[in-house]
N, CA, C and O atoms as a Maestro MAE file, in Angstrom:
{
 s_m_m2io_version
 :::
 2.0.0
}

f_m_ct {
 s_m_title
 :::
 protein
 m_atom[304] {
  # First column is atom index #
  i_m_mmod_type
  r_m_x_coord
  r_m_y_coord
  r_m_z_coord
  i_m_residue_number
  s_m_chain_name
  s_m_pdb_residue_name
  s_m_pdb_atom_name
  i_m_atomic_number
  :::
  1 25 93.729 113.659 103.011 1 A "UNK " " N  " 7
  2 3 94.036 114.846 103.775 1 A "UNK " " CA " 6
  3 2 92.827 115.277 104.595 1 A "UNK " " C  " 6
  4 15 92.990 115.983 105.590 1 A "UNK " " O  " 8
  5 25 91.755 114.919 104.252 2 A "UNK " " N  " 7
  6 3 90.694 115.529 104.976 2 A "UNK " " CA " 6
  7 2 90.182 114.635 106.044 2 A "UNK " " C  " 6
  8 15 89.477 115.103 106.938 2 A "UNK " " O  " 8
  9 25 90.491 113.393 106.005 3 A "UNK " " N  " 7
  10 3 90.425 112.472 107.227 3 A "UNK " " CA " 6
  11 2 91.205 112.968 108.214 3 A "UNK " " C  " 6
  12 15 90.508 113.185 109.205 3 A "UNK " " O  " 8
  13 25 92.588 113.302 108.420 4 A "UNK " " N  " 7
  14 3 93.595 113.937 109.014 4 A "UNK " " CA " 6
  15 2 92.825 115.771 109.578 4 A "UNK " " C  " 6
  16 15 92.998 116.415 110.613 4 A "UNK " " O  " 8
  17 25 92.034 116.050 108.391 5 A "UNK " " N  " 7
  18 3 91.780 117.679 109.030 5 A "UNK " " CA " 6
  19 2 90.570 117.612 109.782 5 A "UNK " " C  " 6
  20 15 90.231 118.392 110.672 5 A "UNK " " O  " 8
  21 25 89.742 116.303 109.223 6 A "UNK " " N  " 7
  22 3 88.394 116.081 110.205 6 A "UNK " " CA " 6
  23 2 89.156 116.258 111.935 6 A "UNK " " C  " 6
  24 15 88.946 117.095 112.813 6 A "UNK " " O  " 8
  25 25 89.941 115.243 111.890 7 A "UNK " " N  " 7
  26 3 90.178 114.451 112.999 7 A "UNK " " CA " 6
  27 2 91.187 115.753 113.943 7 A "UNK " " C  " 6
  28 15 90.954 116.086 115.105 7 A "UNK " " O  " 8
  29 25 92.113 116.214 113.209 8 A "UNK " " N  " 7
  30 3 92.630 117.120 114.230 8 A "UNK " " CA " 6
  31 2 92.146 118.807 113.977 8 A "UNK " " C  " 6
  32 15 92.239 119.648 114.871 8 A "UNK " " O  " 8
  33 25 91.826 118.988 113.131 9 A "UNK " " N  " 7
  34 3 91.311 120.502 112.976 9 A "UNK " " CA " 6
  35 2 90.632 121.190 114.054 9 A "UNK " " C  " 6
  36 15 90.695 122.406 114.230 9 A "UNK " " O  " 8
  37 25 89.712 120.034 115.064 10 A "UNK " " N  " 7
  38 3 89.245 120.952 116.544 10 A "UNK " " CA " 6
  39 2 90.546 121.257 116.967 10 A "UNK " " C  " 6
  40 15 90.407 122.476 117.063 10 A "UNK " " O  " 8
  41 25 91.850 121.019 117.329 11 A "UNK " " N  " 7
  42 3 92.684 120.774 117.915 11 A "UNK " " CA " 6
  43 2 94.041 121.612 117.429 11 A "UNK " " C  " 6
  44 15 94.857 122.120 118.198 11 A "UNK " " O  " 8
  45 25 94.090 121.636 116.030 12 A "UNK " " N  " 7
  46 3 95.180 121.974 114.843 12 A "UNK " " CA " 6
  47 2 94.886 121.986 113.683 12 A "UNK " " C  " 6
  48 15 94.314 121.114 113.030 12 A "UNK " " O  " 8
  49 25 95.324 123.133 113.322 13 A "UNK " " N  " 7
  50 3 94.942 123.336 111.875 13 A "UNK " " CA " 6
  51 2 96.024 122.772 111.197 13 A "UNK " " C  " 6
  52 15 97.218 122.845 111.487 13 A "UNK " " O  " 8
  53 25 95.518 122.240 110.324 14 A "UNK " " N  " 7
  54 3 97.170 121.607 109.299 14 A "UNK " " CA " 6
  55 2 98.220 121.929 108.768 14 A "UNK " " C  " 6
  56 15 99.198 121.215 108.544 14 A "UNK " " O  " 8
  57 25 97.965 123.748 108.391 15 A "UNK " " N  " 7
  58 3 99.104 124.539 108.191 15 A "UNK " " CA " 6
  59 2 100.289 124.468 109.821 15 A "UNK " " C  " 6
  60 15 101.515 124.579 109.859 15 A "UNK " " O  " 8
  61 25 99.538 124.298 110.695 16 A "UNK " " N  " 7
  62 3 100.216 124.251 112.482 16 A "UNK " " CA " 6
  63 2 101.607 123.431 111.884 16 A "UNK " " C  " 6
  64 15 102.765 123.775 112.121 16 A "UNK " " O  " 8
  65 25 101.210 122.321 111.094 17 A "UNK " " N  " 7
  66 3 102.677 121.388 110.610 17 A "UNK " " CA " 6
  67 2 103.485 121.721 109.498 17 A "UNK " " C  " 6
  68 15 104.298 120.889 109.096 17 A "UNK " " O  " 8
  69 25 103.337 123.235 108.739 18 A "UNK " " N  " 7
  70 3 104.386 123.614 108.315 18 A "UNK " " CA " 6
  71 2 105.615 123.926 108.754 18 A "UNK " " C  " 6
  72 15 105.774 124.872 109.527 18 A "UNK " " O  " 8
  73 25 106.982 122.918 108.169 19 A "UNK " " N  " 7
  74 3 108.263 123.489 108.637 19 A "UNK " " CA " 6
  75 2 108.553 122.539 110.079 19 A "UNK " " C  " 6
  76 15 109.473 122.713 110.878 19 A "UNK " " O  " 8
  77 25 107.679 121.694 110.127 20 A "UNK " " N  " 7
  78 3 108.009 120.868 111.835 20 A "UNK " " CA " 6
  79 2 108.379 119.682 111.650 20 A "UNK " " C  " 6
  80 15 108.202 118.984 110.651 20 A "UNK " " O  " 8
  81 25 108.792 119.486 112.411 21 A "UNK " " N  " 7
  82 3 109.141 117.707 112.792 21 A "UNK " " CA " 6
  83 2 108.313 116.695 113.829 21 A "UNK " " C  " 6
  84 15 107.923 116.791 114.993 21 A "UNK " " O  " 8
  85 25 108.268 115.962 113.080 22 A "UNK " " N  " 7
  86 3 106.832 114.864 113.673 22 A "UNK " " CA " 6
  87 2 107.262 113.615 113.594 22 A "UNK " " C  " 6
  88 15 107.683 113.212 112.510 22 A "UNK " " O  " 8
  89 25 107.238 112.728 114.772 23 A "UNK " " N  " 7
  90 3 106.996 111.462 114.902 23 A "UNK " " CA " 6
  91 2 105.758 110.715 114.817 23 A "UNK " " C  " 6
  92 15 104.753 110.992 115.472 23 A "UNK " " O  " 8
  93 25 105.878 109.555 113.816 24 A "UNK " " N  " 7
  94 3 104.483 108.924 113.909 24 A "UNK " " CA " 6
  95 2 105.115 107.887 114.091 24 A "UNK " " C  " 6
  96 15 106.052 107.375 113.479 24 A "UNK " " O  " 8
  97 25 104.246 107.443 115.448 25 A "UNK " " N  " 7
  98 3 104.451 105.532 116.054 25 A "UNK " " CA " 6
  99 2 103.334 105.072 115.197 25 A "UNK " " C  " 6
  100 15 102.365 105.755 114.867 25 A "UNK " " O  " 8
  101 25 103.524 104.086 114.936 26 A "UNK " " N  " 7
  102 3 103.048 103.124 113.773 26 A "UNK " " CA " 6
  103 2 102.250 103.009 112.293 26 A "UNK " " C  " 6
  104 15 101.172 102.541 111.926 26 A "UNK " " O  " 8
  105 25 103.164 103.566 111.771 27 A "UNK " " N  " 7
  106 3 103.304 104.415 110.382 27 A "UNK " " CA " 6
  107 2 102.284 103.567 108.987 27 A "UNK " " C  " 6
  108 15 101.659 104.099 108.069 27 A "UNK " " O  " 8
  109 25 102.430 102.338 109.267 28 A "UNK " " N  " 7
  110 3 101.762 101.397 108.466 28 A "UNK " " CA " 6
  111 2 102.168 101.594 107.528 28 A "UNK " " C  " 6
  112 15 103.366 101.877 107.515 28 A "UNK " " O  " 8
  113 25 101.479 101.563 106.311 29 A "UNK " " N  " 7
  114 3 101.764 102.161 105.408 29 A "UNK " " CA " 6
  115 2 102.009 103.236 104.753 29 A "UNK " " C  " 6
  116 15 101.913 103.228 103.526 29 A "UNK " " O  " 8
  117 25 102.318 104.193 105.335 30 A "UNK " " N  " 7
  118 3 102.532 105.688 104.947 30 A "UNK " " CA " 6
  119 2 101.692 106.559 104.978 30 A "UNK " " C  " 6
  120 15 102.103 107.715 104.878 30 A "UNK " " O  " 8
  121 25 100.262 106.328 105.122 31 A "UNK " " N  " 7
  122 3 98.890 107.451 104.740 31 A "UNK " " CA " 6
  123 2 99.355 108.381 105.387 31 A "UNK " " C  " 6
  124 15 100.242 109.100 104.927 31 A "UNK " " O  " 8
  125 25 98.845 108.537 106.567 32 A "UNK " " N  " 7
  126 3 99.292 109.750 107.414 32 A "UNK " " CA " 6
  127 2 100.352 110.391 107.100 32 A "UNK " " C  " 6
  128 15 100.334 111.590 106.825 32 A "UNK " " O  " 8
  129 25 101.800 109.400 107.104 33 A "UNK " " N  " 7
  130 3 102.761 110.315 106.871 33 A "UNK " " CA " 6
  131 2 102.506 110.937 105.708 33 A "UNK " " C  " 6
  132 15 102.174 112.109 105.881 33 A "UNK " " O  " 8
  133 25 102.537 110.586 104.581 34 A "UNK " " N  " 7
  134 3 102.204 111.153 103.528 34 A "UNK " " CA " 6
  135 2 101.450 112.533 103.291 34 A "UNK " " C  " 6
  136 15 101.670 113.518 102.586 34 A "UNK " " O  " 8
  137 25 100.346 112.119 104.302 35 A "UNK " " N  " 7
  138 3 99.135 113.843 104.254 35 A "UNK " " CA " 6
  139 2 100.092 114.716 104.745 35 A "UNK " " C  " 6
  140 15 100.291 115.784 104.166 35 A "UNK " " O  " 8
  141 25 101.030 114.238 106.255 36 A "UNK " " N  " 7
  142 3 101.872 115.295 106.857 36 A "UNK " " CA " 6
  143 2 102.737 116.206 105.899 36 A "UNK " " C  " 6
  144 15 102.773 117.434 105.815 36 A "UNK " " O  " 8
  145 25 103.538 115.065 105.083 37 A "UNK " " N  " 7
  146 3 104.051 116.016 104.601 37 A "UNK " " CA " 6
  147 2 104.024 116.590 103.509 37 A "UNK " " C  " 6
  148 15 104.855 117.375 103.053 37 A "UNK " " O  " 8
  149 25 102.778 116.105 102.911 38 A "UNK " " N  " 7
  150 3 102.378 116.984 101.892 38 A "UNK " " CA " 6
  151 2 101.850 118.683 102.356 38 A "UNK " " C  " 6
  152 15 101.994 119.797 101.853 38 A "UNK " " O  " 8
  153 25 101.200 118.148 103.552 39 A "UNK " " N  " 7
  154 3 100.947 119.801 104.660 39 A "UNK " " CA " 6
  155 2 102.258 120.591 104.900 39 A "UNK " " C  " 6
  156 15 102.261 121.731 105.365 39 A "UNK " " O  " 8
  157 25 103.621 119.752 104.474 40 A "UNK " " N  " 7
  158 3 104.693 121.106 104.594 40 A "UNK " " CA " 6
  159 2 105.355 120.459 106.205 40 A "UNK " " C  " 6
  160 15 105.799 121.317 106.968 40 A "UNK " " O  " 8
  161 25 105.386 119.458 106.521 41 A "UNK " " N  " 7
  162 3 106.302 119.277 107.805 41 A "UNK " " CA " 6
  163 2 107.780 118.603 107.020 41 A "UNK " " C  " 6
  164 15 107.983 117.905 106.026 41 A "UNK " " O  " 8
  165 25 108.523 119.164 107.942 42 A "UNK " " N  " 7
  166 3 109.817 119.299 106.852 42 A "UNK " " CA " 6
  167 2 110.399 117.771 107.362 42 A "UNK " " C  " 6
  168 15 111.219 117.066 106.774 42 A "UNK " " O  " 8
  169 25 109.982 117.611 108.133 43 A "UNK " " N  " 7
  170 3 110.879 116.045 108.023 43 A "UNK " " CA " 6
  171 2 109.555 115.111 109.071 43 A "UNK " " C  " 6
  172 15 108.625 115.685 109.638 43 A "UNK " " O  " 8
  173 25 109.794 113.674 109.104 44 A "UNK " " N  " 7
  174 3 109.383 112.596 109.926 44 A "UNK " " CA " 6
  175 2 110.071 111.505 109.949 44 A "UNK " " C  " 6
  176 15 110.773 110.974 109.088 44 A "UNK " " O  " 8
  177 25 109.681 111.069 111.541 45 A "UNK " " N  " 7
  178 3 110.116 109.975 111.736 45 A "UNK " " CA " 6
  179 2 109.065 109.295 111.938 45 A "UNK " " C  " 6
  180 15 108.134 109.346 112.743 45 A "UNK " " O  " 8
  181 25 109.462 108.416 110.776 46 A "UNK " " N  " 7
  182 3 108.137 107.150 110.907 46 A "UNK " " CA " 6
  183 2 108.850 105.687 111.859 46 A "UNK " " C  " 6
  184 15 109.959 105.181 111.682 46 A "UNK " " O  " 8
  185 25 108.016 105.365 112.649 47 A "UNK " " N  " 7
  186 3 108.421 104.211 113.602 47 A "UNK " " CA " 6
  187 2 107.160 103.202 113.504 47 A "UNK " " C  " 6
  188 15 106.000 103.541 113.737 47 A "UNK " " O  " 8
  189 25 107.455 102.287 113.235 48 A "UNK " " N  " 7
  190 3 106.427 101.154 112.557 48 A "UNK " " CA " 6
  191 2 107.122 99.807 112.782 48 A "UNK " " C  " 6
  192 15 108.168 99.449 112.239 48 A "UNK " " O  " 8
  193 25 106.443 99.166 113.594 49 A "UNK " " N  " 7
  194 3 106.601 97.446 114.668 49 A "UNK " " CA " 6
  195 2 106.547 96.096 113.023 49 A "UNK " " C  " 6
  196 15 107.317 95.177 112.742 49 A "UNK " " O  " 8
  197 25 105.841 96.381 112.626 50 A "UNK " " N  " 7
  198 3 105.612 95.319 111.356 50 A "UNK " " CA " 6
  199 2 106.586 95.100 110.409 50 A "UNK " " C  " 6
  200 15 107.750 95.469 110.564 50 A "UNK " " O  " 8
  201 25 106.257 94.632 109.624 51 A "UNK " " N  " 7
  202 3 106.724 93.671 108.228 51 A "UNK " " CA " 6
  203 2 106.578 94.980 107.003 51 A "UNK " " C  " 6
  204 15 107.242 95.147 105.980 51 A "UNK " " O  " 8
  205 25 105.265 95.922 107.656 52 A "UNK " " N  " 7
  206 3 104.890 96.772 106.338 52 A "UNK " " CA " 6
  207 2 105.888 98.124 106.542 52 A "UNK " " C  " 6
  208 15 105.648 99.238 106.076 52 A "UNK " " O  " 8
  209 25 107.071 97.750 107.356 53 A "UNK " " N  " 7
  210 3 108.564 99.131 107.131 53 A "UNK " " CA " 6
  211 2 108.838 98.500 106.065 53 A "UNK " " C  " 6
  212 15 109.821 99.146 105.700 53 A "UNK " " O  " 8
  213 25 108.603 97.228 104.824 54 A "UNK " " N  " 7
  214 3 109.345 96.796 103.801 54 A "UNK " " CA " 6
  215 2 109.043 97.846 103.078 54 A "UNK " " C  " 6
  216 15 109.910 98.592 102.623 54 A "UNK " " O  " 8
  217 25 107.309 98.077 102.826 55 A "UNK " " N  " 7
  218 3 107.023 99.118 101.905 55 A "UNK " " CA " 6
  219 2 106.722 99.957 102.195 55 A "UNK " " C  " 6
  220 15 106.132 100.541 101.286 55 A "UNK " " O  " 8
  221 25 106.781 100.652 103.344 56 A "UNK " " N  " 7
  222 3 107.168 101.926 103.570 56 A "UNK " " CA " 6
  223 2 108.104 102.413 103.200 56 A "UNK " " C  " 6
  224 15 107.876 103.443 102.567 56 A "UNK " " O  " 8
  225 25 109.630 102.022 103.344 57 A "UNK " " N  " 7
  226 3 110.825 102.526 102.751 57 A "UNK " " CA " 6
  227 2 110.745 102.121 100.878 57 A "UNK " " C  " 6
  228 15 111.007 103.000 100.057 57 A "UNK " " O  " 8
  229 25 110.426 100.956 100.524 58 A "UNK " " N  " 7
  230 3 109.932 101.375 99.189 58 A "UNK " " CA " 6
  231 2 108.976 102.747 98.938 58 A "UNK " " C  " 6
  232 15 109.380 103.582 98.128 58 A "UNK " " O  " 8
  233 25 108.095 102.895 99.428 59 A "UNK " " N  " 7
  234 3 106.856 103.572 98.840 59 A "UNK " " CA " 6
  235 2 107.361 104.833 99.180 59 A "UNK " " C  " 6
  236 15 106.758 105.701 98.549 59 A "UNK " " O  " 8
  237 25 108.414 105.386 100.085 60 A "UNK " " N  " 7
  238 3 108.597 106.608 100.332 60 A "UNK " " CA " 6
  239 2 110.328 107.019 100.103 60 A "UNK " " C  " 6
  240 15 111.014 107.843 100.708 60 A "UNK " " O  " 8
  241 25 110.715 105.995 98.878 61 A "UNK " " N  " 7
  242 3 112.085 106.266 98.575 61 A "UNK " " CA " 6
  243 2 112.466 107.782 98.219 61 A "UNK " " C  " 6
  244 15 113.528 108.332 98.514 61 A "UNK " " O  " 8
  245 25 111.366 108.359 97.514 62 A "UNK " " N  " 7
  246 3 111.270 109.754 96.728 62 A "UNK " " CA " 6
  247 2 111.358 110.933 97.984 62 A "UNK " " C  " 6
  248 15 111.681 112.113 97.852 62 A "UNK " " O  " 8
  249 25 111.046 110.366 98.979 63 A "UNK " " N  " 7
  250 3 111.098 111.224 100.362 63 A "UNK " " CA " 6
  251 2 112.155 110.587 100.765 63 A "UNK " " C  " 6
  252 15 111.947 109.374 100.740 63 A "UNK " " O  " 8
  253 25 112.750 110.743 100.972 64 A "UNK " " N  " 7
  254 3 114.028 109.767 102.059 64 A "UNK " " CA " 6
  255 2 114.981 110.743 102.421 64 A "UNK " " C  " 6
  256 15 115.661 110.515 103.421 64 A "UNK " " O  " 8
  257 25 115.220 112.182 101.552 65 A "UNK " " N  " 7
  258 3 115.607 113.532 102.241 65 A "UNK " " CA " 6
  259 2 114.671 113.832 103.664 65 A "UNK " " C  " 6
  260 15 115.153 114.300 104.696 65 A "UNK " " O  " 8
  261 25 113.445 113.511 103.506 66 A "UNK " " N  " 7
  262 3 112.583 114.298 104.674 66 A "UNK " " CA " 6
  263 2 112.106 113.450 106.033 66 A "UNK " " C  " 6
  264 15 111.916 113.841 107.185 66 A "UNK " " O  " 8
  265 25 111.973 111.932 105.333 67 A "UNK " " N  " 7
  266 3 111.780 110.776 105.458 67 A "UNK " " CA " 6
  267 2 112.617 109.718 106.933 67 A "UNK " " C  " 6
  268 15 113.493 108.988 106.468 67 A "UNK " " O  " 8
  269 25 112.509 109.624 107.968 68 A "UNK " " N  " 7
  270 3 113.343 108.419 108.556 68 A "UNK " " CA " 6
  271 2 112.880 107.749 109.130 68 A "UNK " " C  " 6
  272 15 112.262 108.004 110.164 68 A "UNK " " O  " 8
  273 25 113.144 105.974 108.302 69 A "UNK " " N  " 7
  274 3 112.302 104.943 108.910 69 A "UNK " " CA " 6
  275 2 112.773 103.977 110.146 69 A "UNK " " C  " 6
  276 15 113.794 103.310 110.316 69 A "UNK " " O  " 8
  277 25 112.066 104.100 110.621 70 A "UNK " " N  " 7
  278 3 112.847 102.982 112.297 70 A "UNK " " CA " 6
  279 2 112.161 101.841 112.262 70 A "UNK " " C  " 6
  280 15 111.010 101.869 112.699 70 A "UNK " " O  " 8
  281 25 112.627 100.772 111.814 71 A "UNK " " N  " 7
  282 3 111.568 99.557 112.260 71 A "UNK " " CA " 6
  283 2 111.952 98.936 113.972 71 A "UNK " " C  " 6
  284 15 112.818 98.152 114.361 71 A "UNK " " O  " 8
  285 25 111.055 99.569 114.583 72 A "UNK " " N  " 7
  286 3 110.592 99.537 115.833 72 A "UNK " " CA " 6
  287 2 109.604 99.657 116.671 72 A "UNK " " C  " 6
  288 15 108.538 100.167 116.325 72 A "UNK " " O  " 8
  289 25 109.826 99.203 117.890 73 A "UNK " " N  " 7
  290 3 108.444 99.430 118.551 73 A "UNK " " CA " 6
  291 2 108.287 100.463 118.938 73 A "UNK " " C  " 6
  292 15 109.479 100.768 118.993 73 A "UNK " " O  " 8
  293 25 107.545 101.730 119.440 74 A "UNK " " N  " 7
  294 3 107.222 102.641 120.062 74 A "UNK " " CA " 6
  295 2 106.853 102.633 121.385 74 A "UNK " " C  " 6
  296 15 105.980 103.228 122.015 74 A "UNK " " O  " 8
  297 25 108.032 101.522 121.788 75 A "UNK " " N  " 7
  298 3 107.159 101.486 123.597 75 A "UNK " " CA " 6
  299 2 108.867 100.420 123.596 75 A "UNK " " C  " 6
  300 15 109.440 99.826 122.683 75 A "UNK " " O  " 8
  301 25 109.160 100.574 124.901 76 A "UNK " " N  " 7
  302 3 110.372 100.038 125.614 76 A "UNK " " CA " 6
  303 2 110.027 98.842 126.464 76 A "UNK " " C  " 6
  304 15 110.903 98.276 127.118 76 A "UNK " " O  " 8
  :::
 }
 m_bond[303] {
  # First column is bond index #
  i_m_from
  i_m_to
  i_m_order
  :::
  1 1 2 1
  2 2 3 1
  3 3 4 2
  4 3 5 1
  5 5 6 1
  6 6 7 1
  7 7 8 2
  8 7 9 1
  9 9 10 1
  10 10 11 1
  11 11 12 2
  12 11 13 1
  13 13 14 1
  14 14 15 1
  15 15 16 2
  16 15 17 1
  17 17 18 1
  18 18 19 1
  19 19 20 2
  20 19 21 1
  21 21 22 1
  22 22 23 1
  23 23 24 2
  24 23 25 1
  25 25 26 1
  26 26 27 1
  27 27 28 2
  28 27 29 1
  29 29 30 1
  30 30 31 1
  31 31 32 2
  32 31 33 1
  33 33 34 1
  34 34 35 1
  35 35 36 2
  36 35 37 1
  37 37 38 1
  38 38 39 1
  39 39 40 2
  40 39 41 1
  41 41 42 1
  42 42 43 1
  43 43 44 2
  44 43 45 1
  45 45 46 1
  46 46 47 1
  47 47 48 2
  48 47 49 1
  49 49 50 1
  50 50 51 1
  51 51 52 2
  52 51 53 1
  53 53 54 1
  54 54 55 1
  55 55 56 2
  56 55 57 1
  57 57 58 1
  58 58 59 1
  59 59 60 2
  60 59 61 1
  61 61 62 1
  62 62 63 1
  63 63 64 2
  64 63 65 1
  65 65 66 1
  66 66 67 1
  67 67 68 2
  68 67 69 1
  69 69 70 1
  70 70 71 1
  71 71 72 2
  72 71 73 1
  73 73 74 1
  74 74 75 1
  75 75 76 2
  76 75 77 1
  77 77 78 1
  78 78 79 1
  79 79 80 2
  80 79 81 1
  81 81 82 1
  82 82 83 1
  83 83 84 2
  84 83 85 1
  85 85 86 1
  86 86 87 1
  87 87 88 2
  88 87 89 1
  89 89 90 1
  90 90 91 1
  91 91 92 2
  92 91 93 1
  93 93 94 1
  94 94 95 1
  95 95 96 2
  96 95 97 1
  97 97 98 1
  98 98 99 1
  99 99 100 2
  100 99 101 1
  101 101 102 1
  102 102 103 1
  103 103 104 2
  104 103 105 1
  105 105 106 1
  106 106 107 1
  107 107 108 2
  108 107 109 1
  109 109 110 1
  110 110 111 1
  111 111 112 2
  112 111 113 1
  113 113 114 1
  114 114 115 1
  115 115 116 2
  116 115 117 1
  117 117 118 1
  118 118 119 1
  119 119 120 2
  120 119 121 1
  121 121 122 1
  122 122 123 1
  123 123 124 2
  124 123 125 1
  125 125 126 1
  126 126 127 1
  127 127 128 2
  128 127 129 1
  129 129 130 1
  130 130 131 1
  131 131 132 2
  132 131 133 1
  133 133 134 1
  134 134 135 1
  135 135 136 2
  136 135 137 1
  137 137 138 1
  138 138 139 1
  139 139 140 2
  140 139 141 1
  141 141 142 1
  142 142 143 1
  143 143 144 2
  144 143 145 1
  145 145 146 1
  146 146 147 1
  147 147 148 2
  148 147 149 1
  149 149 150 1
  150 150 151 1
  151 151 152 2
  152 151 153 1
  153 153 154 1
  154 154 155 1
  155 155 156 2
  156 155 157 1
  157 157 158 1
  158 158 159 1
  159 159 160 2
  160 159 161 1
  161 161 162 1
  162 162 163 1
  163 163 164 2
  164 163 165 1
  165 165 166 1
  166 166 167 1
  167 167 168 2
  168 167 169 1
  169 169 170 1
  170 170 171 1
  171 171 172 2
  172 171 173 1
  173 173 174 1
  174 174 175 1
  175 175 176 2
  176 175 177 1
  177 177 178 1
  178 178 179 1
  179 179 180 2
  180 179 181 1
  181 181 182 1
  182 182 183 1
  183 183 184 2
  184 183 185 1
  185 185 186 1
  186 186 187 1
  187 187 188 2
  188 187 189 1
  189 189 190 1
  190 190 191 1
  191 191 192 2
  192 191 193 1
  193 193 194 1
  194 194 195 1
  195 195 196 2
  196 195 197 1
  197 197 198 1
  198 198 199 1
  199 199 200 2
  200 199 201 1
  201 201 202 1
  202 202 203 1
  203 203 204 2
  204 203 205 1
  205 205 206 1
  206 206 207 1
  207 207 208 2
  208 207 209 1
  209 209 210 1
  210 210 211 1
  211 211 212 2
  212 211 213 1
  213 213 214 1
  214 214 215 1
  215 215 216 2
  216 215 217 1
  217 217 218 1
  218 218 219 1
  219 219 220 2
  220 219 221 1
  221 221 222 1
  222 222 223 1
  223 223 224 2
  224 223 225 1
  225 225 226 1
  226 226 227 1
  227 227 228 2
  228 227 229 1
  229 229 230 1
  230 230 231 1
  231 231 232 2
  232 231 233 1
  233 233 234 1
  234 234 235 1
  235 235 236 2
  236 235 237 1
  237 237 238 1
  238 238 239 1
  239 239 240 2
  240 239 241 1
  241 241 242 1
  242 242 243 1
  243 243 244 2
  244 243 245 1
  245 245 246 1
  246 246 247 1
  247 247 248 2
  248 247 249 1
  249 249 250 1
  250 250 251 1
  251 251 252 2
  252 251 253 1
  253 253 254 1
  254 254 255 1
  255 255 256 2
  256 255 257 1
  257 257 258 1
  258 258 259 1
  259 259 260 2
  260 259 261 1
  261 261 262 1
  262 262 263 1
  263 263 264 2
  264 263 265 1
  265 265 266 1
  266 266 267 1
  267 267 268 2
  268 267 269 1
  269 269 270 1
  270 270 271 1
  271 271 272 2
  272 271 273 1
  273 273 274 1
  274 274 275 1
  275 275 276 2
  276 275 277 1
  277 277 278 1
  278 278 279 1
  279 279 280 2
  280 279 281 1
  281 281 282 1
  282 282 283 1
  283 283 284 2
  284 283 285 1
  285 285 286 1
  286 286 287 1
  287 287 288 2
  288 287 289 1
  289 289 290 1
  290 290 291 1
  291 291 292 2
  292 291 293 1
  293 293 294 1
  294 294 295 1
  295 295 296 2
  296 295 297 1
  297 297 298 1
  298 298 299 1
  299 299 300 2
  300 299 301 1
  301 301 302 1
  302 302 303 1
  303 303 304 2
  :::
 }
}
């Protein structure tokens, strides 16, 4: 979480993502998403190009109310 508050805290404070909806293009393995919504963003869409949407949708079965995985690219 504090890699995430280093990096955007000039910018946004992390409470800013309580209750929101957020897209993350290339999700990897979940870190990020994970900090998000432990900060209280009520849902994401994770969009991730690789092989590692296998364990993303494993690793974030327990989220899958808040959770939606696209295995895709983020560019047309």
């Amino acid at each position: 979480m504090q890699v995430l508050a280093d990096t955007l805290g000039p910018l946004l404070p992390l409470l800013a993502f309580e209750g929101t909806r957020i897209a993350e293009i290339g999700s990897g393995t979940g870190r990020i998403l994970r900090v998000l919504l432990s900060v209280g963003a009520s849902n994401v869409l994770a969009i991730e190009p690789s092989r590692a949407v296998r364990g993303l949708r494993r690793d974030l079965q327990s989220d899958v109310h808040r959770v939606e995985i696209l295995h895709a690219r983020g560019q047309h």
